[in-house]
NUSE-261159 format. One line per 3 residues: number of its first residue (from 1); their letters; for each residue x, y, z of C-alpha. Coordinates in nm, 3 decimals, padded with zeros to 5 digits. Example, Ala and Ser with C-alpha at 12.3 -4.5 7.8 and 13.67 -1.06 7.14 Angstrom:
% residues 2
1) as) 01.230:-00.450:00.780 | 01.367:-00.106:00.714
//
This chain:
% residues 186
1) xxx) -14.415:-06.452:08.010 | -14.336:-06.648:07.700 | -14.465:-06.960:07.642
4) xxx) -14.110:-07.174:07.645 | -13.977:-07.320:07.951 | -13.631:-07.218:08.111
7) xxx) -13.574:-07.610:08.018 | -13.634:-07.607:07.680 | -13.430:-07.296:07.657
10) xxx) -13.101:-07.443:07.788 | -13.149:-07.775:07.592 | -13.173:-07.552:07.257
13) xxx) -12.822:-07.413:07.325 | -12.568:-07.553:07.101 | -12.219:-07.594:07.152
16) xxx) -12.297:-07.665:07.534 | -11.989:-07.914:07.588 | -12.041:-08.240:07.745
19) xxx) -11.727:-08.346:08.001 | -11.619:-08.699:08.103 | -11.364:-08.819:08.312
22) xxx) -11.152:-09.097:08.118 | -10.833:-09.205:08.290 | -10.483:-09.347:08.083
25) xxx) -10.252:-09.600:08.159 | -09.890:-09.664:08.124 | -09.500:-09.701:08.143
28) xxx) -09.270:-09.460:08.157 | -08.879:-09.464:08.156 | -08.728:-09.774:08.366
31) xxx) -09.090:-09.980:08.385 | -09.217:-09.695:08.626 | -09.612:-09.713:08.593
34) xxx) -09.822:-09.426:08.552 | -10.200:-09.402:08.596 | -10.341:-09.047:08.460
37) xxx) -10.666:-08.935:08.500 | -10.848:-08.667:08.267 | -11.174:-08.439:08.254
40) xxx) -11.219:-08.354:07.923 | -11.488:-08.228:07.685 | -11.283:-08.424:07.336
43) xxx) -11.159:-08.784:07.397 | -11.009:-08.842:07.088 | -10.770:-08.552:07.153
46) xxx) -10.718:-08.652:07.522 | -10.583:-08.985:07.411 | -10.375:-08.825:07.104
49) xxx) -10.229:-08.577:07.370 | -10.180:-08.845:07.639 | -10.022:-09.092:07.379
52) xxx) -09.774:-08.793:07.227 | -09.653:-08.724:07.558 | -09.586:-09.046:07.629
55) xxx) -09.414:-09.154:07.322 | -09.209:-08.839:07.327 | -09.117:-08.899:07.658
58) xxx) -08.932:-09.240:07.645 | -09.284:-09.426:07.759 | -09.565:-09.610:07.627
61) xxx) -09.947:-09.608:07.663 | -10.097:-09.877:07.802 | -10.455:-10.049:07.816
64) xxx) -10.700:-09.966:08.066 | -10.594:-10.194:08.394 | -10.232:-10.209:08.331
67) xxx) -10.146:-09.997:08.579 | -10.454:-09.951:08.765 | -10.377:-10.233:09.030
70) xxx) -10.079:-10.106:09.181 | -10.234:-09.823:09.299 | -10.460:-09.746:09.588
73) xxx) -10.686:-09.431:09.680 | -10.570:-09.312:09.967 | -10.617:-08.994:10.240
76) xxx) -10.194:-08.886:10.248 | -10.070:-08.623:10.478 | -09.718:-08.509:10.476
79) xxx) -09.581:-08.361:10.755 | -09.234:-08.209:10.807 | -09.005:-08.336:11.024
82) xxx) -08.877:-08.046:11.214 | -09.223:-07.913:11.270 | -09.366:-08.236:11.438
85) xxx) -09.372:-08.414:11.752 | -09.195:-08.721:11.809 | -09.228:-09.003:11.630
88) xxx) -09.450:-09.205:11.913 | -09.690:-08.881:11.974 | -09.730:-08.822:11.618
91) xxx) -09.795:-09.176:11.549 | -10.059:-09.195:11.863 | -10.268:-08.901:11.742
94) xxx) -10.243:-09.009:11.367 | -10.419:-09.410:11.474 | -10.673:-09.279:11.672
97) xxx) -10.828:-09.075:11.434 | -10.817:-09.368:11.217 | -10.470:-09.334:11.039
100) xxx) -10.359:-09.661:10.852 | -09.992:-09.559:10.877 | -09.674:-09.330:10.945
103) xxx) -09.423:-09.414:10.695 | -09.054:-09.224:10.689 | -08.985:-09.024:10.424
106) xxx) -08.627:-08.900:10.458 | -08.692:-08.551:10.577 | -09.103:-08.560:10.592
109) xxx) -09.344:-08.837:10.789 | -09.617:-08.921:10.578 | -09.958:-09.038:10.735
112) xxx) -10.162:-09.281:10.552 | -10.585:-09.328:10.537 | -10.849:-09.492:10.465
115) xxx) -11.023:-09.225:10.212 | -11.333:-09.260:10.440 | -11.104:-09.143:10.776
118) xxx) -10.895:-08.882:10.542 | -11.090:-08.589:10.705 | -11.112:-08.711:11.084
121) xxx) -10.716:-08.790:11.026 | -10.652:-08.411:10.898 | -10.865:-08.264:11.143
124) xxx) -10.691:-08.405:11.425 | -10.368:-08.321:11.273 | -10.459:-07.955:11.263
127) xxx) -10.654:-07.944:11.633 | -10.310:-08.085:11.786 | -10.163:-07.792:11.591
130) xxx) -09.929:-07.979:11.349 | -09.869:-07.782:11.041 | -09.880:-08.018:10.765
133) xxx) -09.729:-07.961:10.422 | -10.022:-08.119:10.243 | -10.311:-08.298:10.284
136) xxx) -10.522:-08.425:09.983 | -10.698:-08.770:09.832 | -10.419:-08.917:09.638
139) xxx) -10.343:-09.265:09.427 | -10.080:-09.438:09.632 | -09.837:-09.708:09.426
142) xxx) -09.854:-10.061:09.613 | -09.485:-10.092:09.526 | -09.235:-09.856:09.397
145) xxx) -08.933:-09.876:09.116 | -08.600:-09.724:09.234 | -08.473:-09.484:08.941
148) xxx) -08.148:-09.251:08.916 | -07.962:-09.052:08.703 | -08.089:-08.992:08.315
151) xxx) -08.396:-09.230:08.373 | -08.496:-08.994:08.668 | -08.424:-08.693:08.476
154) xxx) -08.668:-08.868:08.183 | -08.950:-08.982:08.430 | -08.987:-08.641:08.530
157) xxx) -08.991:-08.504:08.168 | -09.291:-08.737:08.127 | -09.461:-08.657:08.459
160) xxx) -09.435:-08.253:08.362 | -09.544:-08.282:07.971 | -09.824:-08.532:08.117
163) xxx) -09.947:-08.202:08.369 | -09.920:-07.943:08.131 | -10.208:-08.104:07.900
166) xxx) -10.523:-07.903:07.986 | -10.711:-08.232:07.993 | -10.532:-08.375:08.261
169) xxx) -10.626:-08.332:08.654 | -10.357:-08.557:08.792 | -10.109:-08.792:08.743
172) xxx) -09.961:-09.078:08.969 | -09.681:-09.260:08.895 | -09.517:-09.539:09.112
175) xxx) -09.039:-09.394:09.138 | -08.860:-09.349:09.392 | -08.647:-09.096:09.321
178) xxx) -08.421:-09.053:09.693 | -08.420:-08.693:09.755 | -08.074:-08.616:09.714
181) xxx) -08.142:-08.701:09.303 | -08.436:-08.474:09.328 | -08.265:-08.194:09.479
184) xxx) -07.967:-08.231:09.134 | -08.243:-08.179:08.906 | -08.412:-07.896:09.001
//
């Protein structure tokens, strides 16, 4: 056996890249806000990315904790309509499993958590065999902005260039976009 450690071997290596999660901030088309968070081994050319896409896309970068506050990690669960119990039974099964809230939304029921009950909420979703459509840790907006037409059309130009970027993991934004809009473009 040589006389160099496994250690010493791996801290040698160049080129290892070093990761770090650095989120972005900022408006979008109509004032909506839009908190994005990144994993990436180059900052610099996370933030030139982030920024072009913005710019490009009718928005602006913001600084850190311009957006941050009107959103809230939460556990969300969305669950269609047609393939759920009634309102009152879902509701029942959703709060005792620690649930925060059911809220309507047009033709799915979204459950709400506390990230800490997310997985006691999901797993009695799926023991009272409810198929759900998803069920993930998400950044909720506190409040949302109502947009239609062209500015919808440009939000989510910004939201897809924004998830294309390699660097970015996810992005949260805070429209409301009624369904009907959605379903026009595509």
């Amino acid at each position: 056996m040589s006389g160099h450690s496994k250690w010493a071997t791996i801290k040698r290596r160049k080129g290892a890249a070093r990761y770090e999660e650095v989120t972005y901030e900022g408006y979008g088309p109509g004032g909506v806000a839009v908190f994005v968070e990144t994993l990436t081994d180059n900052r610099n050319r996370a933030t030139q990315d982030v920024r072009h896409a913005f710019t490009h896309s009718g928005g602006n970068l913001g600084e850190n904790g311009s957006t941050a506050w009107m959103f809230a990690r939460k556990g969300s669960i969305q669950i269609e309509k047609d393939a759920a119990p009634d309102e009152e039974r879902l509701l029942e099964i959703a709060l005792e499993a620690g649930a925060e809230d059911l809220n309507d939304a047009e033709s799915t029921w979204e459950i709400t958590s506390d990230p800490a009950s997310f997985t006691a909420v999901r797993d009695a979703i799926d023991a009272a065999g409810i198929p759900m459509l998803s069920a993930e840790l998400t950044m909720l907006p506190q409040t949302t902005i109502p947009v239609e037409g062209g500015q919808a059309k440009q939000v989510l130009a910004l939201l897809e260039a924004l998830e294309e970027l390699d660097d970015v993991q996810s992005v949260y934004a805070n429209f409301d976009i009624p369904e009907s809009v959605m379903a026009e473009l595509g």
